[in-house]
C-alpha positions in Angstrom: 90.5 -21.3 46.5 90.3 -23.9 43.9 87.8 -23.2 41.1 85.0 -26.4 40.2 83.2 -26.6 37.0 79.8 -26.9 37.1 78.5 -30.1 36.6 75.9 -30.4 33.4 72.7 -31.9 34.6 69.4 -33.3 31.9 66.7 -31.9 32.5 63.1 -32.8 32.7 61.2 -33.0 29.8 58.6 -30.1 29.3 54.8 -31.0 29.2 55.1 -30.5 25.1 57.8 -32.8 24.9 56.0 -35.7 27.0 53.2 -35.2 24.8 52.0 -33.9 21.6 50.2 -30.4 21.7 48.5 -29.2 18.5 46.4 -25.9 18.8 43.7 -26.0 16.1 42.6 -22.3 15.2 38.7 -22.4 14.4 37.1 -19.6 11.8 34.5 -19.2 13.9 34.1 -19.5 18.0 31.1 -19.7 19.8 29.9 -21.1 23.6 29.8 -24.7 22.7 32.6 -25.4 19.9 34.0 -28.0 22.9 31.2 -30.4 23.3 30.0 -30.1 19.5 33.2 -31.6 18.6 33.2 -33.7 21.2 29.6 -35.2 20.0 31.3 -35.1 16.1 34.0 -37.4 17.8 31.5 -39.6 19.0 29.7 -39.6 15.5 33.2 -40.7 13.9 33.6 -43.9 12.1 37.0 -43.9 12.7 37.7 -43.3 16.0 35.9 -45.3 18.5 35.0 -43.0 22.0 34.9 -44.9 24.7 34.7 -42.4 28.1 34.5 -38.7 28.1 35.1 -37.2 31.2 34.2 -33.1 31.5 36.8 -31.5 33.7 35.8 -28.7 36.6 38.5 -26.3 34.1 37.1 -26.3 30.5 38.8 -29.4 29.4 37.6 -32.2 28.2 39.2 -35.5 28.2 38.4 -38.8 26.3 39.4 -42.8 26.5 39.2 -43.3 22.6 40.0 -46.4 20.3 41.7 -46.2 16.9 42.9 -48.8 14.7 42.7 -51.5 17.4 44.8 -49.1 19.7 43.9 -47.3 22.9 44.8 -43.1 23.5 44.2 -40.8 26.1 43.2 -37.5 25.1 42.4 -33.9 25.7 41.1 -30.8 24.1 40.2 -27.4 25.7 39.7 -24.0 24.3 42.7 -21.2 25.1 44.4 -18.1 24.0 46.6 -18.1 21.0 49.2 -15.6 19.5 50.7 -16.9 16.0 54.4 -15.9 15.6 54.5 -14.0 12.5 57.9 -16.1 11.7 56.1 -19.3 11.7 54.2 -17.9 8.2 57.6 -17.5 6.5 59.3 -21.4 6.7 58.2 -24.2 4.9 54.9 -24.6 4.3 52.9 -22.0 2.2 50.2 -19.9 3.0 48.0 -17.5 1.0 47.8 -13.7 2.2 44.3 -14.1 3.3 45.6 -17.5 5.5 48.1 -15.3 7.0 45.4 -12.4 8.0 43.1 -14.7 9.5 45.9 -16.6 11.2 47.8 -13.6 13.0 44.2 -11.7 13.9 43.4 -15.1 15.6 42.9 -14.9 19.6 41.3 -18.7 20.3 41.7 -21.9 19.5 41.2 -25.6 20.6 44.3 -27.2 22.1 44.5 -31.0 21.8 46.6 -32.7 23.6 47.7 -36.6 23.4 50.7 -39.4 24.2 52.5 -40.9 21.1 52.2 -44.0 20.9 54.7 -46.5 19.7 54.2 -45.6 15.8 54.8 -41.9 16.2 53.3 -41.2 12.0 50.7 -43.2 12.9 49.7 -41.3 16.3 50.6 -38.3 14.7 48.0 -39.0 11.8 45.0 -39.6 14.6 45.9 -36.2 16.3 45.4 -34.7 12.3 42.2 -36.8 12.2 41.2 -35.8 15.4 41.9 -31.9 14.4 39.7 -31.6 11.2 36.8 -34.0 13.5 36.9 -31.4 16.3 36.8 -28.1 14.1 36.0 -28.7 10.7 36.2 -25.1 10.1 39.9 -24.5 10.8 42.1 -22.3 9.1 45.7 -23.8 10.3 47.1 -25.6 13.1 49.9 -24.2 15.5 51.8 -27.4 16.3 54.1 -26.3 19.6 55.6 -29.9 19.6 57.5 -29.2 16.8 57.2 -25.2 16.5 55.7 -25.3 13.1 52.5 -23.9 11.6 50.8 -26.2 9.7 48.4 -24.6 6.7 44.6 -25.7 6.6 44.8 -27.4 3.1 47.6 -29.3 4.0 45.7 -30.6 7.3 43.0 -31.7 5.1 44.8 -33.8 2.7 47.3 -35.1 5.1 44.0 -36.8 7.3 42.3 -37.6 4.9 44.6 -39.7 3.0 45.3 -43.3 3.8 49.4 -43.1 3.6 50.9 -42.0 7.2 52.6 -38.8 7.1 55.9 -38.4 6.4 57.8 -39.1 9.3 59.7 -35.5 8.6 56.1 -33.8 8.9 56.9 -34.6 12.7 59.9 -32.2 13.7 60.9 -28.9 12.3 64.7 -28.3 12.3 65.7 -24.7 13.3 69.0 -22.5 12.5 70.1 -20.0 14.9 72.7 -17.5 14.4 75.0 -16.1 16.4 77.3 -12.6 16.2 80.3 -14.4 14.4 77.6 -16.4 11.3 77.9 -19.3 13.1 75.2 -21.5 13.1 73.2 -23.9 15.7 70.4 -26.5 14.3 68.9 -28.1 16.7 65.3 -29.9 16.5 61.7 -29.5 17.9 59.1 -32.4 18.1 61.4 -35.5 18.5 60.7 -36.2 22.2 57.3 -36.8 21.2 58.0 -39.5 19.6 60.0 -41.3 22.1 63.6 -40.3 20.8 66.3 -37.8 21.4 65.8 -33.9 19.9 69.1 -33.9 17.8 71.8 -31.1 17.0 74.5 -29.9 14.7 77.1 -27.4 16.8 79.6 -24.8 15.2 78.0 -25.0 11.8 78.7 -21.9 9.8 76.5 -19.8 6.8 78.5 -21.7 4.1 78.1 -25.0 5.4 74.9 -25.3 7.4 72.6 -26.2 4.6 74.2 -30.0 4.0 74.3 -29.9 7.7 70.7 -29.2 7.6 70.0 -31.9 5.3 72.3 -34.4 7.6 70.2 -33.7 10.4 66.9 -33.7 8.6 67.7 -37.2 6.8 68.9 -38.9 11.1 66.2 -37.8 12.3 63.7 -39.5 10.1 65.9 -42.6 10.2 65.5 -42.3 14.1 61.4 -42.1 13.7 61.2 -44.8 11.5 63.7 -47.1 13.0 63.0 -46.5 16.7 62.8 -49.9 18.1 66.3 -50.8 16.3 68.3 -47.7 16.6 70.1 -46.7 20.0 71.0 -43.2 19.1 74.1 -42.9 21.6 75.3 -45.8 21.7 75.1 -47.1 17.4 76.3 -45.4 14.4 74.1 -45.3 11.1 75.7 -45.0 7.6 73.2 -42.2 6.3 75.0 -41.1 3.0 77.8 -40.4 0.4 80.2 -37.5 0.1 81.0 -37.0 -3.5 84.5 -38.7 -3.4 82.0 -42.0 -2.6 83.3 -42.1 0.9 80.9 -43.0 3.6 78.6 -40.6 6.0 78.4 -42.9 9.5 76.1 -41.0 12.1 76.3 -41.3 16.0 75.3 -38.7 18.5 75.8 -38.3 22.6 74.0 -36.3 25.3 74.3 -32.8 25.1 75.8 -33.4 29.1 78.5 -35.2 27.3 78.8 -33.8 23.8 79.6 -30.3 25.3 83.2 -31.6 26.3 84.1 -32.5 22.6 84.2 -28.7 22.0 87.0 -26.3 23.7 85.6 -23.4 22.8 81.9 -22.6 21.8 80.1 -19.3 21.7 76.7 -21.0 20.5 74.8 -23.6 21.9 76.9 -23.7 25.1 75.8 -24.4 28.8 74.9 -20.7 29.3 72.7 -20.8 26.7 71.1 -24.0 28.0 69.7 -22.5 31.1 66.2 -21.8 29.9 65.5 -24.4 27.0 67.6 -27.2 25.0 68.8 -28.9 28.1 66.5 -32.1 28.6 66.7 -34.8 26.3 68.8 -33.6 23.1 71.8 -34.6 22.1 75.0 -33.2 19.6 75.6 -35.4 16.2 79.3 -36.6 15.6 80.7 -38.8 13.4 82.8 -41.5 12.4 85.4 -41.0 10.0 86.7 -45.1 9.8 85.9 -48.8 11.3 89.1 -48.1 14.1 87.2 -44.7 14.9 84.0 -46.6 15.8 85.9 -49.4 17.3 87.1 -46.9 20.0 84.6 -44.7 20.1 86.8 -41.5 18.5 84.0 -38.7 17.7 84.5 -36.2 14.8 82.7 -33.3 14.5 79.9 -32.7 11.2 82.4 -29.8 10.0 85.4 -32.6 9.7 83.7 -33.1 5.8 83.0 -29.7 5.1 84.9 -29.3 1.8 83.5 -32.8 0.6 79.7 -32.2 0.7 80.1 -30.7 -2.7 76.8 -29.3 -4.1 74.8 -32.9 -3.4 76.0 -35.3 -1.3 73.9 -38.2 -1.2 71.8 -38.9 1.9 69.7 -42.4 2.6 66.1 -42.5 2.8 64.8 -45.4 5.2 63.2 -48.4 3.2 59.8 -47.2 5.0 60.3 -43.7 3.5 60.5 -44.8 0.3 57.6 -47.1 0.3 55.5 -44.3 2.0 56.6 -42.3 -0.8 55.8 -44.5 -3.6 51.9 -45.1 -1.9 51.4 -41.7 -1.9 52.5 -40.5 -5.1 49.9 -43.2 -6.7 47.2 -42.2 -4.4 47.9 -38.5 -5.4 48.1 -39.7 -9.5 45.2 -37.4 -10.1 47.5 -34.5 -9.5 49.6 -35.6 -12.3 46.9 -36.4 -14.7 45.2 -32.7 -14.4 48.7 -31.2 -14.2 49.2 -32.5 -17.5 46.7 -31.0 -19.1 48.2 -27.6 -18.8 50.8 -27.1 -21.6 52.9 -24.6 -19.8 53.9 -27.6 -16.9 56.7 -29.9 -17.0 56.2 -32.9 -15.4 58.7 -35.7 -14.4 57.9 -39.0 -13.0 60.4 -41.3 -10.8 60.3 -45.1 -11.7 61.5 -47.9 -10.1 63.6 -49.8 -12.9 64.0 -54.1 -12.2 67.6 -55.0 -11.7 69.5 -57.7 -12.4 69.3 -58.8 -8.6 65.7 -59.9 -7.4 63.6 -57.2 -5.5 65.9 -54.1 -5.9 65.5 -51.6 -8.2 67.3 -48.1 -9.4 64.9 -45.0 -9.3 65.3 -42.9 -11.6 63.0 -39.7 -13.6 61.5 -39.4 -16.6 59.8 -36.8 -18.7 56.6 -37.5 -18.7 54.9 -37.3 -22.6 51.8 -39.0 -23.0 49.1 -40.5 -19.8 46.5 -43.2 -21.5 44.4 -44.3 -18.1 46.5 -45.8 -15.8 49.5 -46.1 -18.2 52.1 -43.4 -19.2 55.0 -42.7 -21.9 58.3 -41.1 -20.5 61.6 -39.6 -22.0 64.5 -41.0 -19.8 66.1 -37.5 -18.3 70.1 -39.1 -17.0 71.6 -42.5 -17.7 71.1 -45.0 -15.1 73.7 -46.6 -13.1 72.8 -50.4 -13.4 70.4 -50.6 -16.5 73.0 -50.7 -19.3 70.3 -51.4 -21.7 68.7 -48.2 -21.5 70.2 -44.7 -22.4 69.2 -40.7 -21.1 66.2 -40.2 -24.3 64.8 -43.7 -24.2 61.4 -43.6 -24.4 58.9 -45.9 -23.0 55.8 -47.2 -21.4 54.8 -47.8 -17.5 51.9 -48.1 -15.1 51.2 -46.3 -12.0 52.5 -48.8 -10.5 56.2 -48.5 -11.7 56.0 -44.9 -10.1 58.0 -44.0 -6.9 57.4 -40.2 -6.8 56.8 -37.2 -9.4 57.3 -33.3 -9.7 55.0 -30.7 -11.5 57.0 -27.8 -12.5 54.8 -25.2 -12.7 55.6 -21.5 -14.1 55.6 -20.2 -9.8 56.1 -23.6 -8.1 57.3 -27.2 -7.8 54.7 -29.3 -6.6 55.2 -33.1 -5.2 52.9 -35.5 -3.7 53.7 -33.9 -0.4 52.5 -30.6 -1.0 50.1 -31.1 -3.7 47.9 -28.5 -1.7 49.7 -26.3 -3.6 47.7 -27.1 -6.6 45.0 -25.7 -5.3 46.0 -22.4 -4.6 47.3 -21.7 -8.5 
């Protein structure tokens, strides 16, 4: 009898991964939480309601208008049971957070289709969240498999920058019996693109592969409409001997064959979840291997990640970055006033050449309204006139991002909700 190897098949995407699904945990519950929010919707300035429909099952579903857009969406009130784990990974939450969160039983489901700008459908669905239940006390996103803490919610909706495109996907290390390590991603479908992967990582190693991933996959969300994932490479970063990162990635179908032997993240594992649209990242170590299309795998540069590589940020990262440290100034400015912080503050430093700039921190030492004094902290690359202890004056508008070292945490404009739990 001759033996056939199973042919590896895509599956469909699952209803999260077609569309986004936030579940937004109220502090209180009563008969009509549904259509009050639904008449606070209607009340909204924002978002323009243009049919509700009331379905025979508890849901209700609305035409809406936002930004000169049209969405579908849906809400409806369900059972929920917060994974303890999902209170221990990045974002922070206080005791009492995590009490209310794991006793919760209910909460209000909303459900929508991306649209083309995933941040900026993703920041409606936030919007829509604190408009439906003003009250809440977190958000379970199971899109991306991420708990997302009320204070965070808050400021993220209300704030006129889009979220950062890495607020949409959570990146997840499992570990199997010989420390080897599989990251894969939750919450990239939603957005139109492939879930991504990093096979036969290890525990040494699986960080800077962590940080590769991490770094694609916003380059994928903000580049979406130029970027074929399978079949173009992107040059994402720097090893420390200068030599260059280039990204590509294939099918999980076809990225299984580049590995002989794999006790993680194989087919058998694939046969309840991880098997619809996600593929494996490889790279390209020259020109001549992307000219024929010769894969290496991430672990080919493990010895020159060194302790930090340098990865690229998109140019619409940056400028996101750059709005919202500004808007969130007032951070810096109350920060300061507590002797025991140290603060540092990113500027964008003229070059030579017209429009580009070097970034680099500064110690900041003195704030006079919307101007500052900093200490230079390193010695830039490409301003040969200035030297690591030069002091001097800029405006907000020179800033590109900050820190706040306090004496328990590190706070930047993207979790300055930590601030307010000191």
């Amino acid at each position: 009898m001759f033996g056939f190897k199973k042919k590896l098949t895509e599956s469909p995407l699952a209803y999260w991964e077609e569309k986004s699904y936030m579940m937004v945990v109220p502090k209180d519950i009563d008969d009509d939480i549904l259509k009050n929010g639904a008449k606070r919707l209607e009340k909204s300035k924002e978002i323009i309601v243009n049919k509700t429909n009331f379905g025979i099952n508890g849901t209700i579903e609305m035409d809406i208008t936002y930004e000169d857009e049209d969405y579908s969406i849906g809400f409806f009130l369900g059972e929920i049971n917060v994974p303890d784990y999902y209170l221990h990974r990045n974002m922070f939450f206080t005791e009492e957070e995590k009490e209310e969160l794991l006793a919760a039983r209910k909460a209000i489901t909303i459900f929508m289709k991306f649209r083309d700008d995933a941040k900026k459908s993703y920041h409606l669905q936030l919007k829509l969240a604190t408009t439906l239940v003003p009250d809440l006390i977190g958000i379970l996103d199971e899109s991306a498999e991420k708990m997302l803490p009320k204070k965070w919610v808050s400021m993220a909706a209300s704030s006129k920058v889009l979220p950062s495109s890495k607020d949409l996907f959570c990146v997840q290390a499992v570990q199997g019996d010989d420390q080897k390590v599989w990251l894969h991603t939750h919450g990239l479908c939603r957005c139109g693109i492939t879930e991504l992967e990093i096979l036969d990582s290890d525990q040494e190693h699986y960080q800077q592969h962590y940080n590769l991933l991490n770094t694609y996959a916003m380059y994928l969300i903000d580049k979406k409409d130029k970027v074929d994932s399978i079949r173009d490479s992107v040059y994402i970063g720097r090893l420390i001997n200068g030599y260059p990162v280039v990204v590509t990635c294939r099918s999980w179908v076809d990225g299984l064959g580049e590995y002989k032997k794999l006790n993680l993240g194989n087919a058998k594992d694939r046969e309840n979840g991880h098997n619809s649209k996600t593929s494996i990242l490889f790279l390209y170590q020259s020109e001549e291997d992307e000219n024929n299309q010769v894969l290496s795998k991430v672990s080919v540069y493990d010895k020159l990640w060194g302790d930090n590589p340098l990865f690229f940020f998109s140019d619409e990262e940056t400028i996101r970055m750059s709005d919202l440290a500004r808007e969130r100034f007032d951070y810096v400015k109350e920060g300061f006033k507590d002797k025991e912080n140290e603060i540092l503050i990113k500027v964008a430093l003229p070059l030579k050449e017209e429009g580009n700039f070097e970034h680099i921190w500064f110690e900041l030492l003195e704030i006079k309204g919307k101007k500052f004094k900093g200490k230079l902290t390193q010695e830039p690359y490409d301003v040969p006139d200035m030297h690591t202890g030069d002091e001097a004056w800029y405006t907000i508008d020179d800033i590109t991002d900050w820190i706040i070292y306090t004496p328990t945490v590190a706070v930047s404009p993207g979790n300055a909700y930590l601030l307010d739990n000191e």
